[in-house]
C-alpha positions in Angstrom: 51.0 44.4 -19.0 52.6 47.4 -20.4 55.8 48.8 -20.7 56.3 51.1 -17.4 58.1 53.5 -16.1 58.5 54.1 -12.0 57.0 56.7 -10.4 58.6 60.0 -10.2 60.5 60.6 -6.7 63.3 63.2 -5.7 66.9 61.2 -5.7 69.8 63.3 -4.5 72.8 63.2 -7.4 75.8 62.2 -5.2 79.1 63.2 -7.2 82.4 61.9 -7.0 85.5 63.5 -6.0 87.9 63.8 -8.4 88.0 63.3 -12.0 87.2 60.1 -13.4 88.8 58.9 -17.1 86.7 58.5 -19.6 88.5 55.1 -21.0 90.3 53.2 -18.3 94.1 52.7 -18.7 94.9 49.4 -17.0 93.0 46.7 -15.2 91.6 47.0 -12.1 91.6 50.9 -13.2 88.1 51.5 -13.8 85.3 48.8 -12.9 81.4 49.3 -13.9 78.5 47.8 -12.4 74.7 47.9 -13.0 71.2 45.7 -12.7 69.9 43.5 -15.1 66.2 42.7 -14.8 64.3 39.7 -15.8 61.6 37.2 -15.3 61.2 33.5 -14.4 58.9 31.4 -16.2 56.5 31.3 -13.4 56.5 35.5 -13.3 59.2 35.5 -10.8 61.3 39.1 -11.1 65.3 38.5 -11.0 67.5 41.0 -10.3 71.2 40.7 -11.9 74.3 42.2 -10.6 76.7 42.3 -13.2 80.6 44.0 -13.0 82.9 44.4 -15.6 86.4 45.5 -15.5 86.1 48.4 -18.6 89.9 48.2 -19.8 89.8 44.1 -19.8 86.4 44.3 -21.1 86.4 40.9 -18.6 83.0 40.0 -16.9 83.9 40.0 -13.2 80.7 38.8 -11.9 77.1 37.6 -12.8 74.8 37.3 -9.1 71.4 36.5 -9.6 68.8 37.4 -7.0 65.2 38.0 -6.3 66.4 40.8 -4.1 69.7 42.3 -4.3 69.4 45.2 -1.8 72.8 47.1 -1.0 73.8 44.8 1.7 74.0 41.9 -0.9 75.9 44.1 -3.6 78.9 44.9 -0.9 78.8 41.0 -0.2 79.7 40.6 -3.8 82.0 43.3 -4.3 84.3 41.9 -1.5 84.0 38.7 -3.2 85.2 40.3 -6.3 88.2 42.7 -4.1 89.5 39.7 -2.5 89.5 37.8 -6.0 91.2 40.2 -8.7 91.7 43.3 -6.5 90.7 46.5 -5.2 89.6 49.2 -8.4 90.6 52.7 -7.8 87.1 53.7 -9.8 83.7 52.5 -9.9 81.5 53.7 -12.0 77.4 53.0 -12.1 74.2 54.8 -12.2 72.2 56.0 -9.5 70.3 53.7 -8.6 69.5 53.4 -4.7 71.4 50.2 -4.1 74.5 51.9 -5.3 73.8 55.6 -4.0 73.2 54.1 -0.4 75.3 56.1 2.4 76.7 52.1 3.3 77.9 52.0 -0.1 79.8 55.2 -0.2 81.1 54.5 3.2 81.8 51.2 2.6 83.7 52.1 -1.4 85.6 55.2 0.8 87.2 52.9 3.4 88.5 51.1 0.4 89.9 54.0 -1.3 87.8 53.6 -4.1 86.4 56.6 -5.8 82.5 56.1 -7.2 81.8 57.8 -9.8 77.8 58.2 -10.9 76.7 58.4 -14.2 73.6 61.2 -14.3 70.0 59.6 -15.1 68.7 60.3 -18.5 66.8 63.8 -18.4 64.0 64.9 -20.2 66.1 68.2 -20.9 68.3 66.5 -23.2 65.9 65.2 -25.4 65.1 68.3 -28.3 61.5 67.3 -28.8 58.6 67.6 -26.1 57.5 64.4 -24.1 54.2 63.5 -23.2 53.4 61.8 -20.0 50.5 59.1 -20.0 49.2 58.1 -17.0 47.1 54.3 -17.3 44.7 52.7 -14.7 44.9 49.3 -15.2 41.4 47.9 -13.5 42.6 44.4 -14.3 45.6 44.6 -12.5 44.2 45.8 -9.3 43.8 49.1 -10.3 47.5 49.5 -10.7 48.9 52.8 -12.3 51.1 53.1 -15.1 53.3 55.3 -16.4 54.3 56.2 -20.5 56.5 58.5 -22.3 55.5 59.5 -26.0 56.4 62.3 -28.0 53.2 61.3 -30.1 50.3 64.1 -29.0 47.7 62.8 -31.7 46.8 59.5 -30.1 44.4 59.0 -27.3 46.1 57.9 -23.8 44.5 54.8 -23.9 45.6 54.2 -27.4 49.1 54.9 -26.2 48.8 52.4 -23.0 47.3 49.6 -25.7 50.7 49.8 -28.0 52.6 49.6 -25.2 51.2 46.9 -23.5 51.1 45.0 -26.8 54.8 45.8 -27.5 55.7 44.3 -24.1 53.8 41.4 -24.7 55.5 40.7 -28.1 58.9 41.3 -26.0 57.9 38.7 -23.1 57.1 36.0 -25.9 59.9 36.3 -27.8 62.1 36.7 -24.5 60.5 33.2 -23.7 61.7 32.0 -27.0 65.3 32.8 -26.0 65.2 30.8 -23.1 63.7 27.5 -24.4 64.2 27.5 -27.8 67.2 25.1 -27.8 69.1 23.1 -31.0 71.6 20.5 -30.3 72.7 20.1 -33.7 72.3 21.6 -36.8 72.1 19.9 -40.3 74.5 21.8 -42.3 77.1 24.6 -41.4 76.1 27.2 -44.2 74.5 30.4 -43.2 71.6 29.2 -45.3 71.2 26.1 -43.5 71.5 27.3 -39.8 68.9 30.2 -40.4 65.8 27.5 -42.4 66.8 25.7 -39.1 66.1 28.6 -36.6 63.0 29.6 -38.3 61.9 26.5 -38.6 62.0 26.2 -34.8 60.6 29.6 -34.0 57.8 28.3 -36.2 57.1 25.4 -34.2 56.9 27.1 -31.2 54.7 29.5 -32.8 52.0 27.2 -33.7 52.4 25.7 -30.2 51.7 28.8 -28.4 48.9 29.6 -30.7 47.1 26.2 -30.6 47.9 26.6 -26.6 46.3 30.0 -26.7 43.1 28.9 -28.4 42.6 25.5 -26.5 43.1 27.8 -23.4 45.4 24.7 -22.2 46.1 25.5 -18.1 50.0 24.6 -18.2 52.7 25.8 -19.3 54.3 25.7 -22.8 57.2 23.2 -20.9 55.1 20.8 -20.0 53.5 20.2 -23.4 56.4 20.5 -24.9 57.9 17.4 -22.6 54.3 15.5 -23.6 54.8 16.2 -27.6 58.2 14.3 -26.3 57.3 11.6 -25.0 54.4 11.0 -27.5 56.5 11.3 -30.2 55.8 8.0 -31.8 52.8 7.4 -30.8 49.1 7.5 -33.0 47.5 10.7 -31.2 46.0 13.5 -32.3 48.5 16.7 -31.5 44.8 18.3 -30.1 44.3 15.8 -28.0 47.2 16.6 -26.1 45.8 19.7 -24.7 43.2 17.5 -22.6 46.1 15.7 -20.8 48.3 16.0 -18.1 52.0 15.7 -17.6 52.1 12.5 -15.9 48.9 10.6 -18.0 51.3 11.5 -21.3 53.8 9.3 -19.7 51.8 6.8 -18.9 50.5 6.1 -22.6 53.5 3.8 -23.2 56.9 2.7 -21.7 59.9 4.2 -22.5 61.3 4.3 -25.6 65.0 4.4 -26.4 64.5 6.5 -29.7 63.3 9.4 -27.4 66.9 9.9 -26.5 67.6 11.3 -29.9 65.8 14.4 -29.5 
């Protein structure tokens, strides 16, 4: 899957009245808020709220949801009022959870002032864009949607990169979230970094020896398996014909397992 960009549709800018600082000057002067995105392991989307207090540079609040429509983000930022305050600015993009008339309403009652950032434009960038529109048959004919200023490559060679690119991003995202060292053997910058590579490298050659055994579960699981079989005489390919629960089952427990 490629990177992607939503399809076009008309969004009223909704100003703010008043002038909002630039910097804020105290706490509780100027708060920000915006979405995160992300993924589970299982392809689940996650959507993150996330506020910050800009003078404290404090991180108010971190909700994570599979759906945070604007009913949820006003159930967090009374949470957050009754907790450190009421902000006399908010500041965010314009995204519909936070452009929503129930928002504005609910922000005026309040007395805080929203203040919303405008959207990247096209007009502000000096070059000329290119718009790529991909059919992806695989994905159920799903459209998607690319922005280049390249106007020598074919479209489809432009949809390839970027599906690529996110691919590369997705696996190296996944390394993030599992690559995970208790300790490390030495405190030197030289040390710590033969370490991490070392690791990235191991869970390199896993992925690739997962992607050319085409084994059916996930990278976790083996992992757990190369665990539990730590000490035992079996070939690492052999693995990849097992399941979780038969790895177990190839001896009892073993204390020295705890170390690692």
């Amino acid at each position: 899957m490629g990177l992607t960009l939503p399809k076009r549709r008309k969004r009223k800018r909704r100003q703010s009245l008043g002038i909002v600082p630039v910097r804020a000057e105290h706490p509780n002067h100027v708060w920000t808020y915006d979405f995160i995105h992300d993924y589970c392991e299982n392809g689940k989307k996650l959507k993150i709220l996330t506020v910050a207090d800009e003078f404290t540079r404090e991180g108010l609040a971190v909700a994570v949801q599979n759906r945070m429509p604007s009913g949820k983000v006003l159930e967090q930022l009374g949470k957050l009022f009754l907790k450190h305050g009421i902000p006399k600015y908010l500041r965010s993009d314009n995204g519909p959870e936070f452009i929503a008339k129930r928002v504005k309403q609910w922000l005026k009652d309040f007395g805080v002032t929203s203040f919303y950032i405008d959207p990247p434009s096209a007009l502000k960038y000096p070059g000329k864009l290119r718009l790529v529109n991909f059919l992806d048959e695989e994905e159920e004919d799903r459209i998607y949607y690319f922005l280049t200023n390249n106007f020598k490559l074919a479209a489809s060679t432009i949809a390839a990169i970027y599906r690529a690119r996110w691919k590369i991003e997705i696996f190296f995202k996944w390394i993030k979230q599992n690559l995970k060292i208790k300790n490390f053997l030495g405190t030197s910058q030289n040390a710590v970094l033969t370490q991490i590579w070392t690791a990235m490298i191991d869970y390199l050659l896993l992925a690739y020896l997962k992607y050319q055994t085409r084994y059916a579960y996930s990278m976790l699981v083996f992992t757990r398996m190369i665990q539990a079989t730590l000490f035992e005489r079996i070939q690492l390919i052999d693995l990849f014909s097992l399941k979780d629960f038969e790895g177990r089952k190839i001896k009892p427990y073993l204390a020295q397992t705890l170390l690692f």
